[in-house]
C-alpha positions in Angstrom: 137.0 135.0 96.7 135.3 136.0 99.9 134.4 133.8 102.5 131.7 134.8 105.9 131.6 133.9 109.6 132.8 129.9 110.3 130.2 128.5 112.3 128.2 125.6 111.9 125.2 124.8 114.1 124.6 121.1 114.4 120.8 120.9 115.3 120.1 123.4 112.1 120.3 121.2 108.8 123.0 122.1 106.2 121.2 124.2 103.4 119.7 125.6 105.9 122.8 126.8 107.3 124.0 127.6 104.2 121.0 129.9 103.3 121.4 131.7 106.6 124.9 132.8 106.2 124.6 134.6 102.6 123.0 137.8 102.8 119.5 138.2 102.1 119.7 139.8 98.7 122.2 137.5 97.6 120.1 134.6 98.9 117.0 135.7 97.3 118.9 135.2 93.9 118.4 131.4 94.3 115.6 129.4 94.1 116.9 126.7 96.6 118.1 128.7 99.3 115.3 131.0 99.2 112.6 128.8 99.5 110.9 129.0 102.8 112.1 132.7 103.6 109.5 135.1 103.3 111.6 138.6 103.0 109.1 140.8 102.7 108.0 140.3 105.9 111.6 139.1 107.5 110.4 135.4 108.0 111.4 132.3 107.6 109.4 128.2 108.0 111.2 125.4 109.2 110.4 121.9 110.0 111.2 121.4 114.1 111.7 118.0 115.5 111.2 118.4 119.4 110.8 116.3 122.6 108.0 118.0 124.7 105.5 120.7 124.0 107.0 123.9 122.1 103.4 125.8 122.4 105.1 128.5 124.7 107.8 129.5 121.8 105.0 131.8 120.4 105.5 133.8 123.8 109.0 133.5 124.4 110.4 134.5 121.0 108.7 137.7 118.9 106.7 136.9 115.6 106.7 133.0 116.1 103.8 130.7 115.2 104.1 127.5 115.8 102.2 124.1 114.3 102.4 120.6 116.3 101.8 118.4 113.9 101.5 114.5 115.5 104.7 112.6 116.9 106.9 115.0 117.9 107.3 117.3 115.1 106.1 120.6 114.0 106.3 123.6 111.5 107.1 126.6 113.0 107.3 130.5 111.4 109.6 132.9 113.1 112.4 135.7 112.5 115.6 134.2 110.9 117.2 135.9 113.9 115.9 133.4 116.3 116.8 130.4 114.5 120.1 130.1 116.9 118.2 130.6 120.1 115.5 128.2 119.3 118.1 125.2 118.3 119.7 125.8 122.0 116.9 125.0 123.6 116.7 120.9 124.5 113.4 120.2 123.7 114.6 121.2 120.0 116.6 118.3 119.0 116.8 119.7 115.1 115.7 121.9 112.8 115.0 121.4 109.4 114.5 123.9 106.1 111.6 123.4 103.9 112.4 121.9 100.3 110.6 122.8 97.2 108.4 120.1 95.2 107.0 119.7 92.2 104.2 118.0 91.0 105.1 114.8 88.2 102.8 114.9 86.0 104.0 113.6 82.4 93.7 101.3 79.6 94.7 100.3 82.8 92.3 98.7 84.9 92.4 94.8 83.7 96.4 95.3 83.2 95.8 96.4 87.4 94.0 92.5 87.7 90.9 94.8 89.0 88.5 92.4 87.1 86.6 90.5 89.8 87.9 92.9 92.7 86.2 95.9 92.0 82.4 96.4 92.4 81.0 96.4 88.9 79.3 99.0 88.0 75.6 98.3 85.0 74.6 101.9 83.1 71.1 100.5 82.2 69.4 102.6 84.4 72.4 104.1 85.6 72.5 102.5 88.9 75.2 101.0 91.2 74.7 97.1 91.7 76.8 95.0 93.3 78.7 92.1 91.2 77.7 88.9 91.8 81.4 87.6 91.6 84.5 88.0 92.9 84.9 90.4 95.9 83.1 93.4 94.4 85.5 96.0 96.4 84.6 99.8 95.7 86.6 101.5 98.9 83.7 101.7 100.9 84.2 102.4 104.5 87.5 103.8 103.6 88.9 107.6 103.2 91.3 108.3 100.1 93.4 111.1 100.8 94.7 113.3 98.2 97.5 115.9 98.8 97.6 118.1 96.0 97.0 120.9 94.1 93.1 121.0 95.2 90.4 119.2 93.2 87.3 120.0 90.8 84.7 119.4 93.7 82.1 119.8 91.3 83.0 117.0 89.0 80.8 114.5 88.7 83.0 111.6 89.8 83.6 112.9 92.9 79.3 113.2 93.7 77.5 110.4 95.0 74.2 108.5 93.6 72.4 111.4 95.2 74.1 114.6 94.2 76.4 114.7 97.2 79.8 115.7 97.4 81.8 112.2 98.0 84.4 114.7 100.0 84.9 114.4 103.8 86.7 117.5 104.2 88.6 119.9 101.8 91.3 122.1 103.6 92.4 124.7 100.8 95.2 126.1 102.3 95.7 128.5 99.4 92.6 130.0 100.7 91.8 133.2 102.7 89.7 132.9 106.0 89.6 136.5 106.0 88.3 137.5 109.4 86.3 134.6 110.1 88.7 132.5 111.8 86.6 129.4 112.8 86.9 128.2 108.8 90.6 127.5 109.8 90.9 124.4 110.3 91.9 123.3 114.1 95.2 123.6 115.6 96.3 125.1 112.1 97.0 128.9 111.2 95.7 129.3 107.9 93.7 127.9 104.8 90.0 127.3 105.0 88.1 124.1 105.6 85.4 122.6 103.8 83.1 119.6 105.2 81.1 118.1 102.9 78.0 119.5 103.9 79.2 123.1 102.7 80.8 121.5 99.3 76.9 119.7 99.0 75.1 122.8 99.2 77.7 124.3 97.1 76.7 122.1 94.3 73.2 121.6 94.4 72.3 125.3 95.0 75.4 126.3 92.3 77.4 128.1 94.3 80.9 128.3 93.6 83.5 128.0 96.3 86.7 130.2 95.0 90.1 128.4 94.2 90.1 125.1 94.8 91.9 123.4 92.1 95.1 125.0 90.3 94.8 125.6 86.8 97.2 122.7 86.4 94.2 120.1 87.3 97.0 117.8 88.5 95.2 117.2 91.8 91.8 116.6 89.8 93.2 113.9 87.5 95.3 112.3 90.6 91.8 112.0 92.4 90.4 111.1 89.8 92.6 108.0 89.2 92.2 106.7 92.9 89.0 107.4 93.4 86.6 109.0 90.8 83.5 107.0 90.2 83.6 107.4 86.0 80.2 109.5 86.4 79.8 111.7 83.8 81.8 109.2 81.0 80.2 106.7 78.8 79.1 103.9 80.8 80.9 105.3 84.1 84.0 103.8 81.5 86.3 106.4 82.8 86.1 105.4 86.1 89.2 104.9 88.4 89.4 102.6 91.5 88.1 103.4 94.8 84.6 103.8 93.5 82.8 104.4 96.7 85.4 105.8 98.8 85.0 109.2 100.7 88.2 111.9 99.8 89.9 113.8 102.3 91.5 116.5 100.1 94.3 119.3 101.0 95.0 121.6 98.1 98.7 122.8 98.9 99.5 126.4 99.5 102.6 127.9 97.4 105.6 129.1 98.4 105.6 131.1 95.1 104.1 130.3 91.9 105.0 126.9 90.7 106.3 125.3 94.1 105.0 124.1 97.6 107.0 123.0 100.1 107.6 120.1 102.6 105.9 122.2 105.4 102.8 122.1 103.7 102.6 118.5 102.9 103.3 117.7 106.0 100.8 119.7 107.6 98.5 118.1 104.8 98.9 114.7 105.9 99.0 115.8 109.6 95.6 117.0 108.8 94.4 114.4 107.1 95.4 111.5 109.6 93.9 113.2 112.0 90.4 113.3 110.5 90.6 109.4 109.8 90.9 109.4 113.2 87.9 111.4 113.8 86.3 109.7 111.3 87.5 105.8 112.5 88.1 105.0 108.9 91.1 103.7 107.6 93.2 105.9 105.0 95.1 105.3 102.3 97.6 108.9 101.3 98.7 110.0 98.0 101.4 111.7 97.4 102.1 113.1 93.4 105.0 115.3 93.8 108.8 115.2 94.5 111.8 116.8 94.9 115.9 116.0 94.4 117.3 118.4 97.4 118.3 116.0 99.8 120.9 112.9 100.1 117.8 110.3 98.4 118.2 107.5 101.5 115.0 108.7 103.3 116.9 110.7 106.5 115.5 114.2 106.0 112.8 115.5 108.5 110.4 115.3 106.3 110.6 111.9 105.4 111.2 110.3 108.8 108.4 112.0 109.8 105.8 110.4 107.0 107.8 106.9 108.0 106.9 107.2 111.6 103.6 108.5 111.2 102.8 104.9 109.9 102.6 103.9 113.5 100.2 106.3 114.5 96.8 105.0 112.5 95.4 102.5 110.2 97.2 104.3 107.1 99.2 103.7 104.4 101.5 106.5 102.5 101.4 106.1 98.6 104.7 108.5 96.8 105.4 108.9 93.2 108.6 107.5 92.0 109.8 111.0 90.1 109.8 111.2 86.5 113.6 111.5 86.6 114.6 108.8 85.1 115.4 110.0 81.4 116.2 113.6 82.9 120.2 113.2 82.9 120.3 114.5 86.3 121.8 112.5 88.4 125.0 111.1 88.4 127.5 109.0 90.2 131.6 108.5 90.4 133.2 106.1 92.4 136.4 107.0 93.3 138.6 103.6 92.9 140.9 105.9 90.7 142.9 109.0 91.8 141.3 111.2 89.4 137.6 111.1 87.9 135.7 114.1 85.9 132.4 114.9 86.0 130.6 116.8 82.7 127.6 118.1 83.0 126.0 121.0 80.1 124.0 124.3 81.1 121.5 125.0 78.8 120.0 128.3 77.4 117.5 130.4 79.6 118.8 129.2 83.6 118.6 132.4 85.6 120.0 129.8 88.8 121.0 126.4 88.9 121.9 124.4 92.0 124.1 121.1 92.0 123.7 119.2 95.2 126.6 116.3 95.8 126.5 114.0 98.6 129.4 111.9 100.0 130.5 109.8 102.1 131.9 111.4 105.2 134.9 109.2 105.1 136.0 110.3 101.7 138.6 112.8 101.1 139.0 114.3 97.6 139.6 117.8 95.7 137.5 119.2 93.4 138.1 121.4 90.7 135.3 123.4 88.7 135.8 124.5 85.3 133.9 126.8 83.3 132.6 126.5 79.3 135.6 128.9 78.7 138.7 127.4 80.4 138.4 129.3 84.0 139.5 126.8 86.5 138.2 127.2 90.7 139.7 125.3 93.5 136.7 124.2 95.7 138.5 124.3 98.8 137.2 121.5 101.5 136.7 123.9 104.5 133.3 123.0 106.1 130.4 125.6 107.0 132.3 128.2 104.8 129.9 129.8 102.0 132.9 130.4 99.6 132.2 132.9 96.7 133.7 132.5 92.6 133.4 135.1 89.6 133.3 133.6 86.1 133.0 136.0 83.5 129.3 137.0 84.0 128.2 134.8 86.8 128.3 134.0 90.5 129.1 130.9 91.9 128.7 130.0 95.8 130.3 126.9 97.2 129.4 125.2 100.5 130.8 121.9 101.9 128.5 120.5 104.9 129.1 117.8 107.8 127.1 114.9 108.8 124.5 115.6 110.8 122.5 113.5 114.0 120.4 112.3 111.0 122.5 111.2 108.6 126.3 110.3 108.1 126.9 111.9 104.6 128.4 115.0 104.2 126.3 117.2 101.5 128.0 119.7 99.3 126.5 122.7 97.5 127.0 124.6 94.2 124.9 127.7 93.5 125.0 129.6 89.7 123.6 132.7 90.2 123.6 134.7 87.0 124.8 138.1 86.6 123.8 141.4 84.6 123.6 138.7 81.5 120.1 138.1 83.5 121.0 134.0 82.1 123.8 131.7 83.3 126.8 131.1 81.2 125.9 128.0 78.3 128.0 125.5 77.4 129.8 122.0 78.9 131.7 122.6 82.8 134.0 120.3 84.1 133.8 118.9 87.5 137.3 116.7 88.8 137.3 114.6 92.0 141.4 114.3 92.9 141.4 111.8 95.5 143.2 111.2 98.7 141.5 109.0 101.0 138.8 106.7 99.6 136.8 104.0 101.7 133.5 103.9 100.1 134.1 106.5 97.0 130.7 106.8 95.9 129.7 110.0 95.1 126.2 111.4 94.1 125.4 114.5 92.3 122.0 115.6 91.4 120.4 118.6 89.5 117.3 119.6 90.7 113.6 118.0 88.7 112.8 118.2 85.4 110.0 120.8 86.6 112.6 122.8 87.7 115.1 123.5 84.8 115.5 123.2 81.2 116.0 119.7 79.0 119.0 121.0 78.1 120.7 121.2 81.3 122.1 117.8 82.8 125.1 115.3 82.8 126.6 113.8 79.9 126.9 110.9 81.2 123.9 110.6 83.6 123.2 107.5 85.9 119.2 106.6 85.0 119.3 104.5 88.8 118.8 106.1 91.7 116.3 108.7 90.3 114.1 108.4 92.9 112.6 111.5 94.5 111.6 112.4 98.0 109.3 111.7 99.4 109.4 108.3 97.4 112.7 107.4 99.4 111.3 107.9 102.9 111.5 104.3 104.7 107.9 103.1 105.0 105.9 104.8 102.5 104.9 102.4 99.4 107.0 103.8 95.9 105.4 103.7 92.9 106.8 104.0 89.5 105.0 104.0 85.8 104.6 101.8 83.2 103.1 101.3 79.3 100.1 99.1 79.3 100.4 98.7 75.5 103.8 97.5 75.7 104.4 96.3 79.3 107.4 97.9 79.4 108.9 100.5 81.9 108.0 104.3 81.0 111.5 106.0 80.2 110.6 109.0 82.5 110.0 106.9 85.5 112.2 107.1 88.8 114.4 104.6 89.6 115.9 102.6 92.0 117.7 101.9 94.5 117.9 104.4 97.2 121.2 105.7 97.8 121.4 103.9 101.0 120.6 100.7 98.6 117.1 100.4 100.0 114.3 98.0 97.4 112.3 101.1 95.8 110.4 101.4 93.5 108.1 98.6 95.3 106.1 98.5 92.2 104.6 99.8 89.4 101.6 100.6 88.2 99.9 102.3 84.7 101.2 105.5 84.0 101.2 106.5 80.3 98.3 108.4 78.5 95.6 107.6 80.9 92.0 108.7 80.8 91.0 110.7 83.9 89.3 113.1 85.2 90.2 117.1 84.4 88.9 120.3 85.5 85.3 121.9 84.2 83.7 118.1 84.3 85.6 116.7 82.0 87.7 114.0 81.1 91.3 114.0 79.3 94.7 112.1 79.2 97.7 112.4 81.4 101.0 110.7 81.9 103.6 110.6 84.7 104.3 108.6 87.7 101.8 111.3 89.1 98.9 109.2 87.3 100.5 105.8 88.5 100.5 106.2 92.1 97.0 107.0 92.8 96.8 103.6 91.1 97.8 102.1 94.3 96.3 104.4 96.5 93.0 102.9 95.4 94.0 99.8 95.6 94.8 100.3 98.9 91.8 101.7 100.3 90.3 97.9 97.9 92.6 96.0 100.3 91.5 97.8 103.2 88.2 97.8 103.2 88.4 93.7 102.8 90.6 93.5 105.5 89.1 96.2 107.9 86.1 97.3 107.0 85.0 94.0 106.3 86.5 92.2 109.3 89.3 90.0 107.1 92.6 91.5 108.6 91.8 94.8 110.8 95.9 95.5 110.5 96.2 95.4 106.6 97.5 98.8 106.8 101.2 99.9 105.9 104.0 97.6 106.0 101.6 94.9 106.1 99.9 96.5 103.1 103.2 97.1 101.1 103.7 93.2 102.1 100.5 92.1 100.5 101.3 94.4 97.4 104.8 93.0 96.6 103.6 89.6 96.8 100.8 90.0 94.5 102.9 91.8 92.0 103.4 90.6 88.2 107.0 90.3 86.7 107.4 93.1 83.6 108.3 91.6 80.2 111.9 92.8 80.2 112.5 92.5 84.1 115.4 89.7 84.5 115.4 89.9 88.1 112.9 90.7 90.8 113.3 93.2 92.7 114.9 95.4 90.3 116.2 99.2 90.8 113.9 99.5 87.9 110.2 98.2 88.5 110.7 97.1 91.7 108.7 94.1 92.6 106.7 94.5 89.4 103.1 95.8 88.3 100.7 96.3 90.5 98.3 92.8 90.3 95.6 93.6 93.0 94.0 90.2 92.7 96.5 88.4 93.4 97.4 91.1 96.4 94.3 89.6 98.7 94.9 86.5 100.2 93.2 83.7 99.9 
């Protein structure tokens, strides 16, 4: 065992402290720590949370770009070795590391109580007529925002009666500007931007603008959900729910191949608040993607920051629940006992595998690991220590964290890094909590996403509540999990409730299982997740706002007053016994009975 330098900065977040005290090679082993370091080029992204202007950093400190994005925070890129000077200086009141997401992807419309809300839609001739009844809401006035992995811009659903491109603006961030700067978008360093006069000549002169929808489609179907128009379907018969909304779109740039980070999204909705304030439309945000690094009660950066941006614009934040709920990886010990064990399997074909546990501060308890094959490691309860274990073939690092200005838990990290095997040891480990001083004695352990690792890796004895991902924990931002239509009944897959700080999320759900929606190359297909059941509300929400704002109703239905409106319109499930519950929340989403009357 071999421990490094004890020394634990309080403005700089604890995995990122962790991360910086292993060396690099070591580091660059595991997925979680490495995420955000770039190492070819000796750099590093965090998430800064400052008090006045930090423009100048790009003078004062060598091969540092920073990114104000609105209300005090910003992403900044600089040398690892700066990180200490920078979180010395007071306008820096913390510093953040990025965390990996990953997108949750897995006959709704009347099960939604759209019928006599949304703008009908007659094929005769195939033009768009307004209902005669009801409110005959289609989202007009209103911007959808979709913050993804890019979009099909050529799809049909997303063109207008005319051939244009019902996209505002399209910032691909996965794109190269090349030398041509001004296709940056502004106050940004990278990506190119798209207005949706260059994505209409695009189309109707057949061009083809390069990369702008993984080949995952996930962003395309999302999109398609809140806001595609059903053109090119039978009968427009495909069509989601913010018919006649405009899309402000940011595909996501990747960290590496399957993952972006928190520093992209943020910049994404930075971005996209900012041209609905351009614009003076209201916008509602989606947000299909999630991520278990982090103590789950909505204290991170990253999620204060989407919370407070609330304030700043007529917007509403809609996050996917997770689809962890079946997953078996999370679980939870309360420590009224002076002994409880943990079990938890590693399946075949994990090259790394991180273990995050969150605590109580108050708590005092040992914990012993043991291995498949009987090999037993004291985790000692030192703080800010990276502490390093051999097991026959693999690498274990252990670090135990302190609270923090921004939260009062104490966060504890296991790392498998595998060995010249190339795959971490199989089989059942052991984890004991001995305990000496308990006050609260919950403990929470999580694995990271089912994207992330193997179906065979989890707990034995897994806690299906508080599966909730971030962002779907932050404070303000409406959570959405999935359900069956056919059945009424809550998907197995979907995130659950509460949040570990007992917060009331999901705040609904909404259809999520085998729904017809839009895919890449035009066409249409079937997808399941809570992915699919968010953008549900997100068009809804741009329905409810363009009653209340656009058409002069309620010019504040936006945020908590939207999530208001949604929890009291929302229908009891079949098997829910109580409402709220940590499982459906407040129940399905009912936007008729959402609009007052």
């Amino acid at each position: 065992m071999e421990n490094s330098e004890n020394r634990t900065n309080i403005k700089i977040d604890q995995a990122l402290d962790f991360a910086l005290k292993l060396p690099p090679e070591e580091r660059a082993e595991s997925a979680f720590l490495n995420f955000g370091f770039e190492d070819d080029i000796n750099s590093l992204q965090v998430i800064v949370r400052h008090t006045e202007s930090i423009r100048n950093l790009e003078t004062m400190f060598s091969s540092t770009k920073v990114t104000e994005l609105l209300n005090g925070y910003a992403i900044i890129t600089t040398l690892p070795e700066n990180l200490e000077a920078l979180s010395s200086l007071p306008q820096i009141t913390y510093i953040e590391k990025p965390k990996r997401l990953s997108y949750e992807l897995q006959d709704s419309r009347s099960a939604s109580c759209l019928s006599g809300v949304q703008k009908s839609i007659y094929t005769a001739n195939m033009d768009f007529q307004v209902s005669t009844s009801g409110f005959s809401l289609s989202g007009a006035g209103t911007l959808v925002g979709i913050i993804d992995s890019g979009i099909d811009y050529r799809h049909p659903a997303f063109l207008s009666e005319n051939g244009e491109s019902r996209i505002a603006y399209f910032w691909n961030q996965a794109a190269d500007a090349a030398d041509d700067f001004s296709r940056i978008p502004a106050g940004y360093s990278f990506g190119v931007q798209y207005t949706k006069s260059t994505l209409t000549e695009a189309i109707l002169e057949n061009g083809l603008l390069p990369d702008t929808e993984t080949s995952s489609g996930h962003g395309t179907a999302v999109a398609g959900i809140a806001a595609g128009n059903g053109n090119g379907s039978p009968g427009f018969i495909y069509r989601g729910i913010a018919t006649e909304s405009e899309l402000i779109v940011v595909r996501l740039r990747r960290k590496d191949k399957d993952f972006s980070g928190t520093t992209e999204v943020m910049m994404g909705v930075d971005y996209a608040i900012r041209k609905a304030i351009e614009e003076n439309k209201p916008i509602a945000i989606n947000l299909s993607f999630g991520t278990n690094e982090g103590s789950h009660t909505g204290q991170s950066l990253f999620e204060t920051y989407l919370s407070e941006l609330l304030g700043t614009w007529k917007a509403t934040i809609i996050a996917a629940s997770g689809n962890e709920g079946d997953a078996r990886h999370h679980s939870r010990i309360v420590l009224n006992t002076p002994e409880q064990q943990v079990e938890f399997s590693i399946g075949p074909g994990e090259k790394s595998l991180s273990l995050q546990i969150w605590k109580d501060y108050t708590d005092e308890f040992q914990m012993i690991l043991e291995s498949p094959g009987g090999k037993r490691f004291f985790l000692p309860e030192q703080n800010g220590i990276p502490f390093h274990f051999q097991t026959n073939s693999d690498k274990i690092i252990y670090y135990s964290g302190t609270p923090t200005p921004f939260t009062i838990q104490q966060p504890v990290f296991l790392e498998w890094l595998s060995g010249d095997a190339g795959f971490l040891e199989r089989g059942i480990w052991k984890l004991s909590f001995l305990s000496r001083r308990s006050i609260t004695g919950i403990v929470d352990l999580w694995f990271p996403t089912v994207e992330s690792v193997g179906k065979e890796t989890g707990f034995l004895n897994p806690e299906p509540d508080t599966t909730l991902t971030l962002p779907s924990t932050a404070r303000n931002v409406i959570t959405v999990g999935a359900y069956r239509t056919d059945t009424g009944s809550l998907a197995a897959f979907s995130g659950r409730g509460y949040t570990a700080d007992g917060r009331i999320k999901p705040t609904l759900v909404a259809p999520g299982v085998n729904v017809m929606t839009t895919v890449p190359d035009g066409r249409y297909g079937r997808k399941t997740g809570t992915s699919i059941a968010a953008p549900f509300v997100t068009g809804s929400a741009a329905l409810l706002m363009e009653w209340g704002i656009v058409r002069g109703n309620d010019p504040y239905l936006y945020g908590e007053k939207l999530k208001a409106y949604f929890i009291r319109g929302a229908k009891k499930l079949p098997e829910q016994t109580m409402v709220p519950d940590p499982a459906a929340g407040y129940g399905s989403l009912c936007v008729r009975d959402s609009i007052p009357r």
